[in-house]
gemmi code that builds the backbone of each chain (N, CA, C; Angstrom):
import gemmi

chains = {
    "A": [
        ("UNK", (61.378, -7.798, -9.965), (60.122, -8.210, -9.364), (58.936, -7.530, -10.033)),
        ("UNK", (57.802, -8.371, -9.988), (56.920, -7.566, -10.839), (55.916, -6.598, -9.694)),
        ("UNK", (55.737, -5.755, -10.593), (55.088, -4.336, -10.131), (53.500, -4.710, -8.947)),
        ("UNK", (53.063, -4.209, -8.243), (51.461, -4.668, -7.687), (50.838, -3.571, -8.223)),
        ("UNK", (49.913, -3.715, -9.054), (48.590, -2.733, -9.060), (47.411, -3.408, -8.442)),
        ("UNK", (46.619, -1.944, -7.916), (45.778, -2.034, -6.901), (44.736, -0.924, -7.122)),
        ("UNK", (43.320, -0.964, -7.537), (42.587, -2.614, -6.617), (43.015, -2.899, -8.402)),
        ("UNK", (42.196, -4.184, -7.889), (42.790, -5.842, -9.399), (41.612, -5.273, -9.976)),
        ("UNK", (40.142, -4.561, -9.641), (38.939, -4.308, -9.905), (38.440, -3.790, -9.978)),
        ("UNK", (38.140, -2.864, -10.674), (36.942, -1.646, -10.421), (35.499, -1.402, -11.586)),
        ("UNK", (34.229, -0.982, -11.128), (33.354, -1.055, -11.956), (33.237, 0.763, -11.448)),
        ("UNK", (32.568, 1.373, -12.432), (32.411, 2.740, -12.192), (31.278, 2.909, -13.085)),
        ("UNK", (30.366, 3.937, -13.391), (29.334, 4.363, -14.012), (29.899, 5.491, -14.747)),
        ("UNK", (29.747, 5.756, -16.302), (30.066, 6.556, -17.023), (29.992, 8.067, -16.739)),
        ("UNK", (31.202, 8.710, -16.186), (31.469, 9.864, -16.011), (31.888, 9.799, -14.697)),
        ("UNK", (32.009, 8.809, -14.117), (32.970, 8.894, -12.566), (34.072, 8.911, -13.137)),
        ("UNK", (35.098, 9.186, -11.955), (36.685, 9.095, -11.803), (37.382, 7.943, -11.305)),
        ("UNK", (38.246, 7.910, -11.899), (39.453, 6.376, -11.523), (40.490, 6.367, -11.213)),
        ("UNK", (41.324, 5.992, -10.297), (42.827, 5.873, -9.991), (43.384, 4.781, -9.752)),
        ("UNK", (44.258, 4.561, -10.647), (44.835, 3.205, -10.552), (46.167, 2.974, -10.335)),
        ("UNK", (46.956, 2.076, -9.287), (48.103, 2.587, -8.692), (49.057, 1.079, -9.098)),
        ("UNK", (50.046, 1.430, -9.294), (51.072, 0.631, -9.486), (52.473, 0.918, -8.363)),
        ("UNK", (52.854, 0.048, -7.917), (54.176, -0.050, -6.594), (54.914, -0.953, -7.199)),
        ("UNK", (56.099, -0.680, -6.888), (57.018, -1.411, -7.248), (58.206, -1.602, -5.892)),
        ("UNK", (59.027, -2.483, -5.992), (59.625, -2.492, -4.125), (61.110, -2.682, -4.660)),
        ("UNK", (61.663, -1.686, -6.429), (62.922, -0.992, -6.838), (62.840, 0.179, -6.911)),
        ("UNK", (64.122, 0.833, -7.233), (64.063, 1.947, -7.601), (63.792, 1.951, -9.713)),
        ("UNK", (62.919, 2.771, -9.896), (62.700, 2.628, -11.233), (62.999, 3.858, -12.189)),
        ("UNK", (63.295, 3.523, -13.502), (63.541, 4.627, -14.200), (62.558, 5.065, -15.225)),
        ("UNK", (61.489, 4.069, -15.246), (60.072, 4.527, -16.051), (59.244, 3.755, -15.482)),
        ("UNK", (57.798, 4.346, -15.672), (57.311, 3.482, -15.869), (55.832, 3.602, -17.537)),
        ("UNK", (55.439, 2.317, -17.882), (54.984, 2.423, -19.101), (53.361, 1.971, -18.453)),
        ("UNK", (52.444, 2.849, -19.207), (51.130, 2.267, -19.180), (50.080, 1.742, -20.459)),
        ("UNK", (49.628, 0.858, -20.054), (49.013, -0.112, -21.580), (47.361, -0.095, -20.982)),
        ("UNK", (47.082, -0.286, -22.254), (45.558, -0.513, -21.838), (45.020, -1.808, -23.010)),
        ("UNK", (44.455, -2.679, -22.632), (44.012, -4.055, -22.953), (42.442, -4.093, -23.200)),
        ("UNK", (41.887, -3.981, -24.653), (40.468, -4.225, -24.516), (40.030, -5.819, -24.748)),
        ("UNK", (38.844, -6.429, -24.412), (38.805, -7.205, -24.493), (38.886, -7.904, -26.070)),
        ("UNK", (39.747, -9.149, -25.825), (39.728, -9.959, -27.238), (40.606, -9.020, -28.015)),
        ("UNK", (41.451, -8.058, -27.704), (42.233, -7.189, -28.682), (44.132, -7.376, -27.921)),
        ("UNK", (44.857, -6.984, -28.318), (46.608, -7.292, -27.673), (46.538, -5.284, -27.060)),
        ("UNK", (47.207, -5.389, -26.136), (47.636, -4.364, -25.215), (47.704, -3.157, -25.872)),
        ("UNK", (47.722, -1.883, -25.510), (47.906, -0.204, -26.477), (48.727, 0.063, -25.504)),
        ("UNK", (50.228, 0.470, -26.046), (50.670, 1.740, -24.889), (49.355, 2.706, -25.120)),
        ("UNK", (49.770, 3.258, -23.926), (49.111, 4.507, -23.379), (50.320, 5.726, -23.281)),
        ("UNK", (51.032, 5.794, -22.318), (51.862, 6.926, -21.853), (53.170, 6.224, -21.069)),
        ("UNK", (54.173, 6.714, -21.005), (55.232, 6.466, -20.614), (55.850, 7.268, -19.604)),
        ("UNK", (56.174, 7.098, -18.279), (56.638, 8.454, -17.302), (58.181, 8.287, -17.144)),
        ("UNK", (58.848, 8.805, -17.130), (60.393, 9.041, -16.577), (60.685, 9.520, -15.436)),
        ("UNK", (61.881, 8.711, -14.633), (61.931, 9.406, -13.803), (61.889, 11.250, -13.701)),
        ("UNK", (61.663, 11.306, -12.462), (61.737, 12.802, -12.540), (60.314, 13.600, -11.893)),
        ("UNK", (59.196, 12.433, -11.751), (58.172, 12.753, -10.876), (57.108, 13.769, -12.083)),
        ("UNK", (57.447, 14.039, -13.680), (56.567, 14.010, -14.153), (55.087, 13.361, -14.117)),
        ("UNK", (53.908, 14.255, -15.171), (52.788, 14.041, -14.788), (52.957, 14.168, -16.834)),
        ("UNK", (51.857, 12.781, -17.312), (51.732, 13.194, -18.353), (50.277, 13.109, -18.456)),
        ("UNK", (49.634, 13.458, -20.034), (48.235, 13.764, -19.965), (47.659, 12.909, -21.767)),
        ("UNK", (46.804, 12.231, -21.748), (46.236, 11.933, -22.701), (44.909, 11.876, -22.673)),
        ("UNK", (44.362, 12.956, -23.484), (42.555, 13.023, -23.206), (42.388, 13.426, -21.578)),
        ("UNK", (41.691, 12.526, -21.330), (41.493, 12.776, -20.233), (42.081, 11.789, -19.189)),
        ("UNK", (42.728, 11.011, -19.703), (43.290, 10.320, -18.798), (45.229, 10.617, -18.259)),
        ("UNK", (45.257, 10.638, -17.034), (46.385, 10.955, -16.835), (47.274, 10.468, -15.969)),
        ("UNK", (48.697, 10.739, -15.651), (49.336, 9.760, -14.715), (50.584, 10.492, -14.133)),
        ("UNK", (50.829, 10.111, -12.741), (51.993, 10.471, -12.243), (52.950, 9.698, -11.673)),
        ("UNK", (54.194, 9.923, -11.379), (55.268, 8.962, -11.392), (55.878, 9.769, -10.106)),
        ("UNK", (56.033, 8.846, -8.892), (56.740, 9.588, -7.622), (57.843, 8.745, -7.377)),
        ("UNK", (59.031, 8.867, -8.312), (60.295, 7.635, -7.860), (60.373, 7.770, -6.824)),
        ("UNK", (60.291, 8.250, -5.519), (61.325, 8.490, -4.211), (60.433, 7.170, -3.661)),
        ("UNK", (58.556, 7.063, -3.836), (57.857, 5.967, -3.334), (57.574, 5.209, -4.782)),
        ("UNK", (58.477, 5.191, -5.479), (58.507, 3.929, -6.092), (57.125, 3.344, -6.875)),
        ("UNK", (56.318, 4.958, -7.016), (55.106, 4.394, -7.321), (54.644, 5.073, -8.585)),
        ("UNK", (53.059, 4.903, -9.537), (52.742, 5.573, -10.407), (51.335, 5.345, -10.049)),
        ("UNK", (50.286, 6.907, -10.730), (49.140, 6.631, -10.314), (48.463, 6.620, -11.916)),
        ("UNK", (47.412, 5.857, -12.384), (47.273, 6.290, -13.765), (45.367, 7.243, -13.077)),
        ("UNK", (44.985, 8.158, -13.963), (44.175, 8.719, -13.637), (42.859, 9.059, -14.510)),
        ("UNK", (41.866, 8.483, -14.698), (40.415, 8.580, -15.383), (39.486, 9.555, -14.886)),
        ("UNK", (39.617, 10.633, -15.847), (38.494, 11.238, -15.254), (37.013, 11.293, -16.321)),
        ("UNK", (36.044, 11.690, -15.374), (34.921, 11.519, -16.467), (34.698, 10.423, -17.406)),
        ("UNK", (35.124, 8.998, -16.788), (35.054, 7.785, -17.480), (34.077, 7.679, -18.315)),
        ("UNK", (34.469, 7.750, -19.667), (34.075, 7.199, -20.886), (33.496, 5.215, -20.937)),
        ("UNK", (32.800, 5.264, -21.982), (32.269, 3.721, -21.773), (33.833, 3.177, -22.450)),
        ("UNK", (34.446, 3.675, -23.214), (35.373, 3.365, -24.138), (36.695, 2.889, -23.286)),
        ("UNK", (36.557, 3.253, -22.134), (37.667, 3.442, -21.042), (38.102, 2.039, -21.152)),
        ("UNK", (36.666, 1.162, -20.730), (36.810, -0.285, -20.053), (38.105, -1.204, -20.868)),
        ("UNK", (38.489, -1.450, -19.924), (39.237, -2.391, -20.365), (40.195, -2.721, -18.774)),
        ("UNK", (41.298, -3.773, -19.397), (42.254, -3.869, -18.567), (43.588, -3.178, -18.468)),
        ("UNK", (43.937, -2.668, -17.673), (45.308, -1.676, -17.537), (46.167, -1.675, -17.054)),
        ("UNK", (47.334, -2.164, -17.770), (48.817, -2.879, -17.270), (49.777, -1.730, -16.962)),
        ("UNK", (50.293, -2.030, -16.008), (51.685, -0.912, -15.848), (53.048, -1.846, -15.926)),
        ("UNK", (54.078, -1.024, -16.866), (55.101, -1.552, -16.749), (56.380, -0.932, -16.188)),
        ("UNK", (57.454, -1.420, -15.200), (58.248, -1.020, -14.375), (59.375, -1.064, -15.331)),
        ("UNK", (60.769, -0.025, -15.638), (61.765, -0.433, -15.463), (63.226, 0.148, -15.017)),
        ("UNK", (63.680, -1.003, -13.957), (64.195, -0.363, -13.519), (65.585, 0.301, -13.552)),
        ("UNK", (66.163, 0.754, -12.709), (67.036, 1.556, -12.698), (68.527, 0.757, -12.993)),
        ("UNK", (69.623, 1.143, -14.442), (71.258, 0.532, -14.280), (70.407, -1.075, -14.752)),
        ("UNK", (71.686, -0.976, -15.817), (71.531, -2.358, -16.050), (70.380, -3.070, -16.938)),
        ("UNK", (70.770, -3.885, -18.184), (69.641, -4.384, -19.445), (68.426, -4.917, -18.619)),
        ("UNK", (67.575, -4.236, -17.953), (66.320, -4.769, -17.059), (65.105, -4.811, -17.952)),
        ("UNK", (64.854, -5.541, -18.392), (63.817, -5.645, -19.285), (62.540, -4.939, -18.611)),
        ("UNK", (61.546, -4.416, -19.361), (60.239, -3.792, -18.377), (58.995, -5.046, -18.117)),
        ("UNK", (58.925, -5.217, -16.342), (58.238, -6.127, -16.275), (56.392, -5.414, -15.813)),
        ("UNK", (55.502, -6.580, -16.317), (54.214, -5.706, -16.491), (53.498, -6.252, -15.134)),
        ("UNK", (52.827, -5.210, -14.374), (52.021, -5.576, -13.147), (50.654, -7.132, -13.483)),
        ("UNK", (50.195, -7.208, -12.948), (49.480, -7.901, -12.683), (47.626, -7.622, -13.804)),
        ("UNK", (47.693, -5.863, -13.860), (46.570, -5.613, -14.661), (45.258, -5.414, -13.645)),
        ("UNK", (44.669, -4.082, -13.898), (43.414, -3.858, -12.987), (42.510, -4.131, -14.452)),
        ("UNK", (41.633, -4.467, -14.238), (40.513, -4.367, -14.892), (39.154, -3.826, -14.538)),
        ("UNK", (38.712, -2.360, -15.628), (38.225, -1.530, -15.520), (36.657, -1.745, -16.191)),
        ("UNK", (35.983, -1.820, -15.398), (34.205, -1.653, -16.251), (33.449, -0.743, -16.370)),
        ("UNK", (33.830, 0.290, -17.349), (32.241, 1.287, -17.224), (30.826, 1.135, -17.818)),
        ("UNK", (29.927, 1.167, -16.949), (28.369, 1.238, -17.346), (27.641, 2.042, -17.409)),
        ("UNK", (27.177, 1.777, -18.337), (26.252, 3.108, -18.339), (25.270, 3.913, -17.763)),
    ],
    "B": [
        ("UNK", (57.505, -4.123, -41.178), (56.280, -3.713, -41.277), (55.328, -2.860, -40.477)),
        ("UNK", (54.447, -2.729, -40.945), (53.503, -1.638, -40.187), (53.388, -2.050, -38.463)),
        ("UNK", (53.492, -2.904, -38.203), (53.108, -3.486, -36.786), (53.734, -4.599, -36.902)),
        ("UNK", (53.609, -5.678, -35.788), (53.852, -6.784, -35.140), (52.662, -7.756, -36.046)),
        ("UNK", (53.167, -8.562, -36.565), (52.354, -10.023, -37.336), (52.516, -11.187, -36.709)),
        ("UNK", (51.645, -11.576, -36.084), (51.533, -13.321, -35.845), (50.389, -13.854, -36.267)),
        ("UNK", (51.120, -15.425, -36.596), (50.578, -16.429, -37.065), (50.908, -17.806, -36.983)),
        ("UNK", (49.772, -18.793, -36.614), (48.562, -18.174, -37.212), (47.664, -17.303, -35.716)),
        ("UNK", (46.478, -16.906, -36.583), (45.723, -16.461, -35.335), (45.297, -17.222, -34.622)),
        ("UNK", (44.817, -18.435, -35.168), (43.946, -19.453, -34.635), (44.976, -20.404, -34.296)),
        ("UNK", (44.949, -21.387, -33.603), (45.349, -22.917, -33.955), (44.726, -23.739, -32.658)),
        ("UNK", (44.072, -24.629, -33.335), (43.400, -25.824, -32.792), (44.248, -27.479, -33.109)),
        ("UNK", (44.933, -27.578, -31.788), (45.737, -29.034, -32.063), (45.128, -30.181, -31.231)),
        ("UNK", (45.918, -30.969, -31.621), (45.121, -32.222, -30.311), (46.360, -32.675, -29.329)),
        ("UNK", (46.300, -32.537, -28.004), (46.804, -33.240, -27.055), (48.138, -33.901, -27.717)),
        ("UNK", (49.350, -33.608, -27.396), (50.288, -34.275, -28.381), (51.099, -34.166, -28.396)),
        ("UNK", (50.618, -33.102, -29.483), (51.125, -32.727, -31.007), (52.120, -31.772, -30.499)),
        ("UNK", (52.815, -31.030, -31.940), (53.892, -29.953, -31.659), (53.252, -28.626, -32.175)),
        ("UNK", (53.066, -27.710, -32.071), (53.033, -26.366, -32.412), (54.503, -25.454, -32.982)),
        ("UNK", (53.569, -24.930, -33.824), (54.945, -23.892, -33.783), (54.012, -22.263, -34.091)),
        ("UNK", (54.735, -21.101, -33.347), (53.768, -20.022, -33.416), (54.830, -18.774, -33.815)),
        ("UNK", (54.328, -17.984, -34.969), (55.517, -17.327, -35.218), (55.169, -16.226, -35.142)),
        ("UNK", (55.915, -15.387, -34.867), (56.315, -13.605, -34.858), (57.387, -12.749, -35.715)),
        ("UNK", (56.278, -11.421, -36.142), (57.153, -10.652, -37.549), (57.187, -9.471, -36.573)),
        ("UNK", (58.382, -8.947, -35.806), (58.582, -7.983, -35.507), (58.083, -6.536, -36.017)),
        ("UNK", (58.028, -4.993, -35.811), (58.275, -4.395, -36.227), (59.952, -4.364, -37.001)),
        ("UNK", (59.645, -3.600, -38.299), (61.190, -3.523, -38.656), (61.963, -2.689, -38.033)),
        ("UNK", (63.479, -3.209, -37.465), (64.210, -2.344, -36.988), (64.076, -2.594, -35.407)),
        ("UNK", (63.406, -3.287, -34.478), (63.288, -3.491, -33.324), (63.862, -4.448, -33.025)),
        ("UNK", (65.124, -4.475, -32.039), (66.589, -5.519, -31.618), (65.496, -5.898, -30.687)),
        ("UNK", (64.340, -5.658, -29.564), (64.056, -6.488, -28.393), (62.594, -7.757, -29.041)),
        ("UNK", (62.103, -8.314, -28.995), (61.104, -9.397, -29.064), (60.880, -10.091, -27.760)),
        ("UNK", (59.455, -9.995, -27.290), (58.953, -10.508, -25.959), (57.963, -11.494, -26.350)),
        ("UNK", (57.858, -12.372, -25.824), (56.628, -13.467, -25.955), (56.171, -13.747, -24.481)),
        ("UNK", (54.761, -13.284, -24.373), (54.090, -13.764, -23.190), (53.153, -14.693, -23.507)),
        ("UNK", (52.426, -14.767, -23.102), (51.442, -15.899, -22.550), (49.963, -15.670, -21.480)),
        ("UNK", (48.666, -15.206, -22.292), (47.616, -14.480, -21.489), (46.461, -15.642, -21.661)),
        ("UNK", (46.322, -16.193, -20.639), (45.053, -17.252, -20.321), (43.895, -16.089, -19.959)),
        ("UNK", (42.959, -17.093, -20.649), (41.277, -16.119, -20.395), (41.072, -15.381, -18.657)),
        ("UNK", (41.695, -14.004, -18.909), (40.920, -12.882, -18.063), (42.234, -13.574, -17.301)),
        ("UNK", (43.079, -13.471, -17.416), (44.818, -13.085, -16.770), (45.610, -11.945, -17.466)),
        ("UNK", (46.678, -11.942, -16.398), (47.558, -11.004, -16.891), (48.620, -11.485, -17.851)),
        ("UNK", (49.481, -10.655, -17.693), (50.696, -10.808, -19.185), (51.456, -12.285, -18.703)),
        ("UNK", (51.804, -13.071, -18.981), (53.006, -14.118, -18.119), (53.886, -14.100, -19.103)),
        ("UNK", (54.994, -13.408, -18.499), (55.983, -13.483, -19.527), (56.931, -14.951, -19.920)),
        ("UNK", (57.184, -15.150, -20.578), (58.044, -16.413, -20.957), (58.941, -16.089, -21.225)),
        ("UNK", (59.615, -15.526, -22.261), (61.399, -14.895, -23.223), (61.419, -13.895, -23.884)),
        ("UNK", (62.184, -13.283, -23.728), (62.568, -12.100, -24.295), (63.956, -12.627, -25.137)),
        ("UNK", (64.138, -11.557, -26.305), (65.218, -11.501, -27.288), (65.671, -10.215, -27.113)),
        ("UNK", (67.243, -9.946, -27.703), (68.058, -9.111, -27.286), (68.358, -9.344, -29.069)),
        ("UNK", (68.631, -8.799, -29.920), (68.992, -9.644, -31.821), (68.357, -10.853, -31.587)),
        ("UNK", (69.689, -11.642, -32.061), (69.213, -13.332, -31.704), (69.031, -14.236, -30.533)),
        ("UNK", (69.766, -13.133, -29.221), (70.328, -13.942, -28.246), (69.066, -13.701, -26.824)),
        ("UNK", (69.133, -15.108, -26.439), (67.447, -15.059, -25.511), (68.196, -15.165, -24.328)),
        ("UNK", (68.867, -13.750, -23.284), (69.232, -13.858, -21.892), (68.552, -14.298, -20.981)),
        ("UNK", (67.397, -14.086, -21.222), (66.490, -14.815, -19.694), (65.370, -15.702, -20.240)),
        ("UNK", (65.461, -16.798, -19.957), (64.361, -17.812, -20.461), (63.786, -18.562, -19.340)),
        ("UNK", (63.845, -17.619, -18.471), (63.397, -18.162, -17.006), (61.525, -18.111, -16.930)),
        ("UNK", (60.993, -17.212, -17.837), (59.769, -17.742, -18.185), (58.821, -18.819, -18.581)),
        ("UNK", (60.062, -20.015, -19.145), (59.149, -20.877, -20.440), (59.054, -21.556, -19.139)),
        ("UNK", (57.748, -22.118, -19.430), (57.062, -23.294, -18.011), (57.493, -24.149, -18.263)),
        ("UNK", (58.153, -24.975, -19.651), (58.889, -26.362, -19.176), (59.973, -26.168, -20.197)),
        ("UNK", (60.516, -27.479, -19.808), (61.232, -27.806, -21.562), (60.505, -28.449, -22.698)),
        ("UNK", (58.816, -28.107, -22.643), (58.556, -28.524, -24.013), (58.626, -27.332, -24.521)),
        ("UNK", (58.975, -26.017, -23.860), (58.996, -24.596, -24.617), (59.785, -24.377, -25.290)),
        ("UNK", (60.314, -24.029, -26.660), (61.631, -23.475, -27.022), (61.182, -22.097, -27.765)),
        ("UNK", (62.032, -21.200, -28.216), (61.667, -20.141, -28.765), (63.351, -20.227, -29.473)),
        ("UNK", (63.253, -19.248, -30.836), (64.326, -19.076, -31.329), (64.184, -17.836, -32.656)),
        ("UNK", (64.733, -16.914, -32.491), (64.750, -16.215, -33.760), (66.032, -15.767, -34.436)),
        ("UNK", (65.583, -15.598, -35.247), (66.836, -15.557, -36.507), (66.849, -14.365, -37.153)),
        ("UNK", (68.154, -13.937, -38.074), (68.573, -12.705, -38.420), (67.939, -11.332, -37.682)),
        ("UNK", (67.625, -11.288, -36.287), (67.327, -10.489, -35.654), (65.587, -10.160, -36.008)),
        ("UNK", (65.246, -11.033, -36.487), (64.035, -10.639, -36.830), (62.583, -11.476, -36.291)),
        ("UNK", (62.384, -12.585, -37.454), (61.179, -13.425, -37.356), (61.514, -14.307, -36.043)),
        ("UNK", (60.752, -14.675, -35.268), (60.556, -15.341, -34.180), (59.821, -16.281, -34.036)),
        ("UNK", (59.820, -17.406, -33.707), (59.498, -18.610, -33.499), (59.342, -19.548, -32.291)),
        ("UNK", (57.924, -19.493, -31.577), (57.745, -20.465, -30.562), (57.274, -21.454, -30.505)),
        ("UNK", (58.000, -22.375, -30.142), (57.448, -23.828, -30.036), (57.392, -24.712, -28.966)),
        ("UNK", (55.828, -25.314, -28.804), (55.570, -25.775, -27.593), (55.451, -27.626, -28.389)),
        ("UNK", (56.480, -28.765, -27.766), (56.195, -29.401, -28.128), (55.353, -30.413, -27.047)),
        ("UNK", (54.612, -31.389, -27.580), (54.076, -32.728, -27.091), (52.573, -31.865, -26.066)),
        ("UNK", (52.238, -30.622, -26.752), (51.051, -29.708, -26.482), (50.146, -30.691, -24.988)),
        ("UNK", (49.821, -29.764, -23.983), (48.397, -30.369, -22.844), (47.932, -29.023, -22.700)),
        ("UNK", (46.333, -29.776, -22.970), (45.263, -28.812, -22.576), (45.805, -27.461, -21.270)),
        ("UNK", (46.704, -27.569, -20.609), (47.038, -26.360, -20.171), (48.186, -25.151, -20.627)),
        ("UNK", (48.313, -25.325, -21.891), (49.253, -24.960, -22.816), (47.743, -23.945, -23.509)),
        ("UNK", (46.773, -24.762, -23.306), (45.946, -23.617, -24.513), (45.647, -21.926, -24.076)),
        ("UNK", (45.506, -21.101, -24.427), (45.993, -19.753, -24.165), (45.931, -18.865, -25.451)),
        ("UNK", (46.325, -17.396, -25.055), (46.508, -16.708, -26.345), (48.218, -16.339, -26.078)),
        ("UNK", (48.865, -16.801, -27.201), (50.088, -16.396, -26.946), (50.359, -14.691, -27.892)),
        ("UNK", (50.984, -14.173, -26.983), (51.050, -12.744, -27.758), (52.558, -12.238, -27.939)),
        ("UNK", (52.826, -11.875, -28.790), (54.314, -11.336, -29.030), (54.345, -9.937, -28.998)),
        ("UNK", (55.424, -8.950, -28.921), (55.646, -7.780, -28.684), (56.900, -7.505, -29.005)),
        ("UNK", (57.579, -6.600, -29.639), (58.596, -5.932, -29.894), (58.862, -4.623, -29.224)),
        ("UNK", (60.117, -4.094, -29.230), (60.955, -2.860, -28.928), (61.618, -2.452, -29.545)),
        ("UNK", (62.010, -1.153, -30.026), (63.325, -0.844, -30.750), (64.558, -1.273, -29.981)),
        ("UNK", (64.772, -0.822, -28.392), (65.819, -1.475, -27.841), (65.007, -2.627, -26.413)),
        ("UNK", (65.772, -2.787, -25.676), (65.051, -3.533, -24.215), (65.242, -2.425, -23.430)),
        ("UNK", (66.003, -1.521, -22.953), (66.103, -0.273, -21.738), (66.318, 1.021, -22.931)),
        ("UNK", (65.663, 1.934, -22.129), (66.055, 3.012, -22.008), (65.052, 4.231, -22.151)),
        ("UNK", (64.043, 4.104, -21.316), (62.673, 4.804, -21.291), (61.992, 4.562, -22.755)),
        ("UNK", (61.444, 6.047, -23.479), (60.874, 5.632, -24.868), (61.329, 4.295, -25.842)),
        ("UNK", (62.425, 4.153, -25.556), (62.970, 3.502, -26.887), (62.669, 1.767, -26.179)),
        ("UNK", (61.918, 1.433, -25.214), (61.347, 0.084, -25.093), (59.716, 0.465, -24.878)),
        ("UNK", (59.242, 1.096, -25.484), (57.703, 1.182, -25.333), (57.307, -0.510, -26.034)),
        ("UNK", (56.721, -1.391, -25.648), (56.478, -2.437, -26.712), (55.229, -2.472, -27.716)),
        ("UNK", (55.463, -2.755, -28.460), (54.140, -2.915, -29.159), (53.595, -4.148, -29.555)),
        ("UNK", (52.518, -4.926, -29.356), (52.138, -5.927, -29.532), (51.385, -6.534, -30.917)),
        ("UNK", (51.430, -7.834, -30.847), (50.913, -8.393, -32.411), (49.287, -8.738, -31.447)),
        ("UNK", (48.483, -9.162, -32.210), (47.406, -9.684, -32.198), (47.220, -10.917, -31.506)),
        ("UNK", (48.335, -11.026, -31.294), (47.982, -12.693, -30.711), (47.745, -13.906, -31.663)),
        ("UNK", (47.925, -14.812, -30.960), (48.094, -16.536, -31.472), (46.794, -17.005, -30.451)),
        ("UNK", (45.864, -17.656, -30.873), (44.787, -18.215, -29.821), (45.038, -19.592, -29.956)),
        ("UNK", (45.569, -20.500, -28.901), (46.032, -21.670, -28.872), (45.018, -22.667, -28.107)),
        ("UNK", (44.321, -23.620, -29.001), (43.551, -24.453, -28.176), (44.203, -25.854, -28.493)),
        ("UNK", (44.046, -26.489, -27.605), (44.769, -27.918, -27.192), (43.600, -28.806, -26.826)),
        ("UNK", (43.273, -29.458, -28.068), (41.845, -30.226, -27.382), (42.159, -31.707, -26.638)),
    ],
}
model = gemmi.Model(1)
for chain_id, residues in chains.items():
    chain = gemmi.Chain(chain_id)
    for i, (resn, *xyz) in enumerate(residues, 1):
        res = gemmi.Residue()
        res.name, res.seqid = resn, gemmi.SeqId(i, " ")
        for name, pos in zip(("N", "CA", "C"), xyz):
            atom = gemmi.Atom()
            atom.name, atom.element = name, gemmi.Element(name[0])
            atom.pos, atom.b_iso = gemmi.Position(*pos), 0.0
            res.add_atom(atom)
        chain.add_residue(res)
    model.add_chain(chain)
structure = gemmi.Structure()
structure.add_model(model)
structure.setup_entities()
């Protein structure tokens, strides 16, 4: 089943903070985060494993709580560079489960 | 190669016609994904590859979809008898494997921009 991220929307002003949440309703053994600028194809970002790790890139960061099945990705001090759209991908646990990608929040910073 | 290649970038057909849209894997990557991203949507997946062999094709929206790749590599989608709701950016993506944390990170080509006039 594919993943829900939540909200689908956010606009922020350059140097606020962001949290962007992905649920899933399996048990999962990663999950993968992409970021989508406009008119360009998807960037991984970071990858979490089970295990409730926290990883860190720049300033953006993310945590993975298998027991709730969830991941948070985390912006701080939003950059204009940030904007874009930001996919999470689930996969889950036993078995060739291909990783399926949420739905995508899309992120606007202004200046 | 250095990345994921598709082509062409562009294609402008008329109501019809057949397409064909192809994908150059990274070298060395057994998984190949083809989605399907309409203006300001998300990913819609269509098929995934495993080498040659396509287990779930529960994506393609009809049977004018086929996809097929060969020697584990170049990939090939084809939408035949094309309608204006076919037009889209089709995007391909590779894996070294399909599971197993790092080793399915995907990486994506540039996309195919498909208009169907």
């Amino acid at each position: 089943q594919q993943p829900v991220q939540s909200p689908q929307a956010v606009i922020l002003r350059e140097g606020e903070d962001a949290v962007i949440n992905c649920s899933s309703s399996k048990a999962l053994y990663s999950v993968h985060w992409y970021r989508q600028k406009h008119g360009e194809a998807p960037v991984f970002l970071m990858i979490l494993l089970k295990g409730g790790e926290q990883k860190g890139h720049d300033k953006i960061s993310a945590s993975f709580n298998e027991k709730k099945q969830q991941s948070s990705l985390y912006l701080t001090a939003s950059q204009l560079s940030y904007s874009g759209t930001y996919f999470c991908g689930t996969e889950g646990v036993g078995g060739a489960q291909k990783l399926v990608f949420g739905q995508g929040t899309r992120l606007t910073i202004n200046p | 190669g250095a990345g994921v290649s598709q082509s062409p970038s562009n294609k402008v057909t008329e109501k019809g016609k057949d397409v064909e849209l192809r994908c150059d894997p990274i070298s060395g990557h057994t998984a190949l994904y083809w989605y399907r991203q309409s203006l300001g949507q998300g990913l819609e997946f269509l098929i995934y590859f495993q080498g040659n062999s396509a287990p779930d094709k529960s994506g393609l929206p009809s049977d004018r979809f086929s996809a097929e790749r060969t020697g584990g590599s170049v990939s090939t989608l084809t939408i035949q008898r094309t309608q204006q709701e076919d037009s889209a950016v089709y995007l391909c993506a590779s894996s070294y494997t399909l599971t197993g944390g790092a080793k399915n990170i995907q990486y994506f080509g540039a996309g195919t921009r498909l208009s169907v006039l």
